[in-house]
ZAMARGU-4260 file (C-alpha; in steps of 0.2 Angstrom, whole numbers, plus 5000, padded with zeros to 4 digits):
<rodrens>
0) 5070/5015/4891 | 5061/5032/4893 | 5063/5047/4903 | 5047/5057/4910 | 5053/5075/4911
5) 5042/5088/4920 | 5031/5078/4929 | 5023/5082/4946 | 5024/5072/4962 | 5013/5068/4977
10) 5021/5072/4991 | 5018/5069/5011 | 5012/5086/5011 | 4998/5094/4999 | 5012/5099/4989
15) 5019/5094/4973 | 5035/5092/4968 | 5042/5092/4950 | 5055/5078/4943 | 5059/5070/4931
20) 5056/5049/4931 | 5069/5037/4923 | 5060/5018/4916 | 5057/5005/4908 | 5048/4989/4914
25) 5051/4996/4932 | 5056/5014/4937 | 5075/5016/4938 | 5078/5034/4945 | 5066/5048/4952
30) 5076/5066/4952 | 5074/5084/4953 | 5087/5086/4944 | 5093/5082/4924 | 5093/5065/4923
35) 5107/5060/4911 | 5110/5043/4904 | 5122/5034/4893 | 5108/5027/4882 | 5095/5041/4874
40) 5078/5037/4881 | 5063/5041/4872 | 5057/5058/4880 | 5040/5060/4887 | 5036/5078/4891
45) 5024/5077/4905 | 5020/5097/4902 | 5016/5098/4922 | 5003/5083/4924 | 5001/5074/4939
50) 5010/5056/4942 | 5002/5046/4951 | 5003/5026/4955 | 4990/5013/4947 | 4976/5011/4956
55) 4973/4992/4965 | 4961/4984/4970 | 4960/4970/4982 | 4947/4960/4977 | 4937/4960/4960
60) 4924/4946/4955 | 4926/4948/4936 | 4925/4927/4933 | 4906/4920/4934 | 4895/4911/4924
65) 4900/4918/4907 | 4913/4916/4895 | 4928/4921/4905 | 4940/4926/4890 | 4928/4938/4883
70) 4925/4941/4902 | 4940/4947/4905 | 4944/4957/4889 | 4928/4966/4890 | 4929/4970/4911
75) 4949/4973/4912 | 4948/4986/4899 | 4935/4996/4909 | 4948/4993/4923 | 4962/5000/4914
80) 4955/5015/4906 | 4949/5021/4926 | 4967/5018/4931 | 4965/5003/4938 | 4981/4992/4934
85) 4980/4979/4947 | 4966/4967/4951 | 4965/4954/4964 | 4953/4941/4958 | 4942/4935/4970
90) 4930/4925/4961 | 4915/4917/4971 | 4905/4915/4957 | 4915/4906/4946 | 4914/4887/4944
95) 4931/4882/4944 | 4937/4888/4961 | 4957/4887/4966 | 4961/4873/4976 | 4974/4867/4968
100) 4992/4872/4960 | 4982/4864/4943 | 4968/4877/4947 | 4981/4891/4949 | 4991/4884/4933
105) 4973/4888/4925 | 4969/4905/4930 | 4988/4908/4925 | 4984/4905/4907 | 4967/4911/4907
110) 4973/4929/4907 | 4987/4929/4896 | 4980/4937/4881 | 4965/4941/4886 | 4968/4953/4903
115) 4973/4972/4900 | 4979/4972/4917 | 4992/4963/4931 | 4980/4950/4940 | 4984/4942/4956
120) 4971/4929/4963 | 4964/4923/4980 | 4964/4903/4983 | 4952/4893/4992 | 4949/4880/5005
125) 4941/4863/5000 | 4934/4856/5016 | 4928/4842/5010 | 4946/4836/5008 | 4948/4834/5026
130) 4961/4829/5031 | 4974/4840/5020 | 4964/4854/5016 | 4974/4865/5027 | 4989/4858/5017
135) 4982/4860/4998 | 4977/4880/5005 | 4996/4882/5012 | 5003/4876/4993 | 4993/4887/4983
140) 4999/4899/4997 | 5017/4896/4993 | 5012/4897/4977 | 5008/4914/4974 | 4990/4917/4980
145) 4987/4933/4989 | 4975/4925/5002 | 4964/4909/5006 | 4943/4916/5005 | 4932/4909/5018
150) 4913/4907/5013 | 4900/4908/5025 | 4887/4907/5017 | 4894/4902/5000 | 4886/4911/4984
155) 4891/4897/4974 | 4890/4877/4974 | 4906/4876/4967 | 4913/4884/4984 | 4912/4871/5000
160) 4905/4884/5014 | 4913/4883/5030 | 4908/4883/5049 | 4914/4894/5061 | 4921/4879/5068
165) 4930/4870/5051 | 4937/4892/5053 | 4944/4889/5068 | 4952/4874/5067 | 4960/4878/5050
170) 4968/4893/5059 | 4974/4882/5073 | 4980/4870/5058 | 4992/4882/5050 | 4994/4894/5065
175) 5013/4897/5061 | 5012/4901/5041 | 5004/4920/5041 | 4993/4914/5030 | 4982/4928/5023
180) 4963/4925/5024 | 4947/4934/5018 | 4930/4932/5025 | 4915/4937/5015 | 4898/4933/5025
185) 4886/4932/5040 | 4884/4923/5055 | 4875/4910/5046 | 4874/4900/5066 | 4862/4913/5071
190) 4856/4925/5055 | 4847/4918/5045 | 4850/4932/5030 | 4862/4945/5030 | 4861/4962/5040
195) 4874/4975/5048 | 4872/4969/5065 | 4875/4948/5058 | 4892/4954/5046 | 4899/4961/5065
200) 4894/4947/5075 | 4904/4934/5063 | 4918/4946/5063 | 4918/4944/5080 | 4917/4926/5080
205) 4933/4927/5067 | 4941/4938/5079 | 4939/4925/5094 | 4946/4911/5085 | 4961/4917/5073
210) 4978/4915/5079 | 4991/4927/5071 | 4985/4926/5052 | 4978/4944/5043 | 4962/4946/5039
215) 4952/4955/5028 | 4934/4959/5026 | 4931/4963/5009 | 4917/4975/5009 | 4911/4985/5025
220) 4899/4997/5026 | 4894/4998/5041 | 4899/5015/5053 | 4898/5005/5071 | 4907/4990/5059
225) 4922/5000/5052 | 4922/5007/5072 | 4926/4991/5081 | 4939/4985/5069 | 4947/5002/5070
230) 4947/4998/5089 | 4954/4982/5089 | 4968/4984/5072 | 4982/4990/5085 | 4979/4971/5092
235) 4974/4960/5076 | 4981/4959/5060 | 4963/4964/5052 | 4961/4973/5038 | 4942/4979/5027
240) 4938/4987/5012 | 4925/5000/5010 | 4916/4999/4993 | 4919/5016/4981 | 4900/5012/4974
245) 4894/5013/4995 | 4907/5030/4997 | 4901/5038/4981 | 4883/5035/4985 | 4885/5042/5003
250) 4893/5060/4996 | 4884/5061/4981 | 4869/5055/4987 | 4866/5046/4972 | 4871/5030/4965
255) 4886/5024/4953 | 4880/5028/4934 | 4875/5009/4932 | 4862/5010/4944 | 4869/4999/4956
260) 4860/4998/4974 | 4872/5006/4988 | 4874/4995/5004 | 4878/5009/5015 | 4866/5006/5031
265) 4855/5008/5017 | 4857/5025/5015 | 4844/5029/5031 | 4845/5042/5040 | 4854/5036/5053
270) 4867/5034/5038 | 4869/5049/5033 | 4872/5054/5050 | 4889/5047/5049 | 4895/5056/5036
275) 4905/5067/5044 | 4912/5055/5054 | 4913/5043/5040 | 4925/5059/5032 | 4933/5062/5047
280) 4941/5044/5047 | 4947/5044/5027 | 4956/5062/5033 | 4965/5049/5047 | 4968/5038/5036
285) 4957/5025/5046 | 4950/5021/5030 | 4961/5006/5026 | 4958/5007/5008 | 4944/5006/4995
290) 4937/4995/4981 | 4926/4993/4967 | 4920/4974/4972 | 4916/4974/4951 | 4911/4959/4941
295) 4896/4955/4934 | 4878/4952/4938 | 4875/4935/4942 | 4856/4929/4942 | 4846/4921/4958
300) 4862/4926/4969 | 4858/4935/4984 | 4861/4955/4983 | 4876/4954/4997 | 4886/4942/4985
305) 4882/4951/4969 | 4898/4962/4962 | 4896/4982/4958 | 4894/4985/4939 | 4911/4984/4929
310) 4907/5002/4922 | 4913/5008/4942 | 4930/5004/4937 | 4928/5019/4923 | 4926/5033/4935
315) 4930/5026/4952 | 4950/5033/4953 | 4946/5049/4945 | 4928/5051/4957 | 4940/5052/4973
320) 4952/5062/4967 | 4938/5075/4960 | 4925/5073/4977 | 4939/5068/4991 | 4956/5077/4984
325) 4947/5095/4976 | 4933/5095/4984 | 4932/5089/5002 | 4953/5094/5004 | 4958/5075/5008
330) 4975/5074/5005 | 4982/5067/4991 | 4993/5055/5001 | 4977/5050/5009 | 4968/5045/4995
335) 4981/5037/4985 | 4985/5026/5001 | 4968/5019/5001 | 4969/5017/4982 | 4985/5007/4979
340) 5000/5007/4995 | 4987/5000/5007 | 4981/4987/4995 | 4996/4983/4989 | 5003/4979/5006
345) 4987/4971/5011 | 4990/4958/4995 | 5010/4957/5000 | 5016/4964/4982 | 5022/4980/4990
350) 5033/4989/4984 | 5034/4980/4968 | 5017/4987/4966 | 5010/5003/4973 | 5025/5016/4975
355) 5034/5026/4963 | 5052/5022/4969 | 5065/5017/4961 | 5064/4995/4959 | 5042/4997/4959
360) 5036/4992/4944 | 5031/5005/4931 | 5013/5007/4932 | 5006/5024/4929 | 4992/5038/4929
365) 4995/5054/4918 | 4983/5066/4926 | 4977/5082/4922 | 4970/5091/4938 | 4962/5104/4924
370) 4951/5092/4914 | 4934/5084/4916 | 4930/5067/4915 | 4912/5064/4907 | 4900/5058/4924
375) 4882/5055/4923 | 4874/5050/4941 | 4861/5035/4945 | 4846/5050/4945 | 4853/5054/4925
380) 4859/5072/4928 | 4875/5074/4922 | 4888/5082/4934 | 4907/5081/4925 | 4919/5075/4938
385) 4935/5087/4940 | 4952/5081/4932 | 4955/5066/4919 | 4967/5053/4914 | 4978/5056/4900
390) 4987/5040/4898 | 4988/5026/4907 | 5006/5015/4907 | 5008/4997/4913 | 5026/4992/4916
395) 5033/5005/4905 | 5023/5003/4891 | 5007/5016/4887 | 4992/5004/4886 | 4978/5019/4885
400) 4982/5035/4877 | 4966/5043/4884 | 4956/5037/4870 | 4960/5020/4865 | 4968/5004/4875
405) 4980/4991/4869 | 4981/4976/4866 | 4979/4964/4882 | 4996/4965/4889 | 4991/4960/4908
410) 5000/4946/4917 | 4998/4934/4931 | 5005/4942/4948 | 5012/4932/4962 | 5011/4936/4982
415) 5030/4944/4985 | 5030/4945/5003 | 5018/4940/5019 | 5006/4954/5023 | 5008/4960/5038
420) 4999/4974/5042 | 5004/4981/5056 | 5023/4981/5057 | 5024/4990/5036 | 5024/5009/5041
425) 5036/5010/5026 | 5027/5022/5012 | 5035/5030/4995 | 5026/5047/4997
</rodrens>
């Protein structure tokens, strides 16, 4: 057991408020006042940092044509010394795709010993095993999967690309499960390669033909895109991600430090026009929540389906907090939403995951608001970011001391609860 004394909470407000945190694997007690205890807990003096939540994010694409144990040891620790404690794996480039409970047992024990953080995974649909694919999707579902990911086009042989009509008759096949799905493509029917205008007209198509099951669009990053399904979220249970390599390049007119090519309408000039209003929406919190999309580079795969460089993860958390939080004046609230409540409600492990109440699990970012974190932009000039992680805990346990990680300590994480989107106004800050 250990106790947290002067720490500084977030709150609703651009506030903080000082307390004191009780835990061990999950937190036990939150107070302002002296927390006194039977048993003597190991005291951890904050001396006035910043508590904040580990960062998640929805969908990573870590697994591809590589060695995946030293895959994962290599990628997660990036992940983990940015403050990233939670990865939803959403591996399209990988050649052994979940289909199956035996798939899932798989990945299971893939990451034991070799991830440094928590991993929940996204399942797939074999259509070829018509007629019960819809029945193998709803087992993995029940399983612990946080959502079935449709392809269309698929980046990888391995992944059986569906029609817009093999969609719709899947969601008419399992109407009644809430079933979370995730669509990454084009309309392939009438695009032959992807562009902005393509990505909304197969969203569109999506829209027509889902029933009552979530969506999510892993990566938009389009402004009249993000508009439309801003529009039509009070109606369907949709949710997107926008990219922190496409918002980083967008402010600091630059790309991430590996270099990695922003899809933000291209960065035109029509796109920078949207900045403001691109702004405007993360202060309404209409900016659902963000992602690194990080994995690995994958050869002869089409630049849509290629993941951002792992080295993101590194900066990513303590880049929004420094540009959005002390720069730009974004609440804190705001961007710690987008960071790790919204996802985790998005993936159905909320509050287990993403909230520092009493009964989440311990995960944890030390920061110091004063510190800089070492940032060298795609053009090679060096700009330090403001504030830095000092530790990093997952359940309880300090796995990065600001310095140096752990040993792999990540494990499997299973769905909790159904993601519904619009009925979860419940939030810790």
């Amino acid at each position: 057991m250990k106790l947290f004394t002067n720490a500084m909470l977030p709150t609703s407000s651009n506030a903080l408020k000082r307390v004191n945190v009780l835990f061990d694997e999950k937190i036990l007690k939150v107070s302002h006042d002296e927390i006194v205890t039977e048993d003597s807990p190991e005291l951890i003096d904050l001396e006035g940092a910043i508590l904040l939540p580990g960062a998640i994010d929805t969908h990573s694409h870590l697994l591809g044509s590589r060695d995946p144990h030293k895959t994962l040891k290599g990628l997660t620790a990036d992940a983990l010394r940015g403050g990233w404690t939670t990865l939803a794996e959403l591996s399209y480039h990988y050649p052994h795709p979940i289909y199956s409970l035996a798939d899932l047992k798989g990945r299971k024990e893939l990451i034991e010993g070799h991830s440094h953080v928590d991993m929940a995974f996204w399942g797939f649909v074999d259509i070829t095993d018509y007629p019960y694919h819809a029945e193998a999707a709803q087992l993995i579902w029940k399983k612990g999967v946080v959502g079935i990911a449709l392809m269309s086009p698929s980046p990888n042989s391995a992944l059986r690309e569906m029609t817009f009509t093999e969609i719709q008759e899947l969601f008419m096949d399992i109407y009644e499960s809430d079933t979370a799905f995730a669509f990454q493509g084009w309309d392939t029917e009438a695009n032959a390669e992807f562009s902005f205008e393509a990505q909304n007209s197969a969203i569109k198509k999506l829209l027509r033909r889902m029933q009552e099951n979530p969506i999510h669009i892993p990566r938009v990053a389009s402004y009249p895109t993000i508009e439309f399904i801003n529009t039509i979220s009070k109606r369907s249970d949709i949710s997107f991600s926008v990219s922190c390599a496409d918002i980083m390049a967008l402010y600091d007119e630059t790309a991430n430090p590996a270099g990695y090519s922003p899809e933000f309408e291209g960065l035109t000039p029509d796109a920078k026009e949207y900045k403001d209003l691109i702004m405007e929406l993360v202060r309404t919190n209409k900016i659902y929540m963000l992602s690194n999309n990080a994995g690995q580079a994958e050869p002869g795969v089409a630049e849509i389906f290629q993941a951002a460089p792992s080295e993101l993860m590194r900066i990513s958390y303590v880049w929004v907090l420094s540009e959005l939080w002390k720069k730009r004046k974004v609440p804190l609230a705001t961007c710690l939403k987008m960071l790790s409540e919204n996802p985790a409600k998005r993936l159905g492990i909320y509050p287990l995951k993403g909230s520092l109440d009493p009964g989440s699990e311990a995960d944890f970012v030390i920061y110091d608001p004063a510190g800089e974190t070492p940032y060298t932009n795609g053009n090679g000039v060096s700009q330090p970011l403001e504030g830095r992680i000092k530790a990093v805990y997952l359940r309880g346990t300090e796995v990065f001391n600001g310095k140096k990680t752990s040993p792999p300590a990540g494990t499997f994480l299973a769905r909790q609860t159904n993601p519904k989107r619009r009925h979860n106004k419940s939030t810790w800050i």
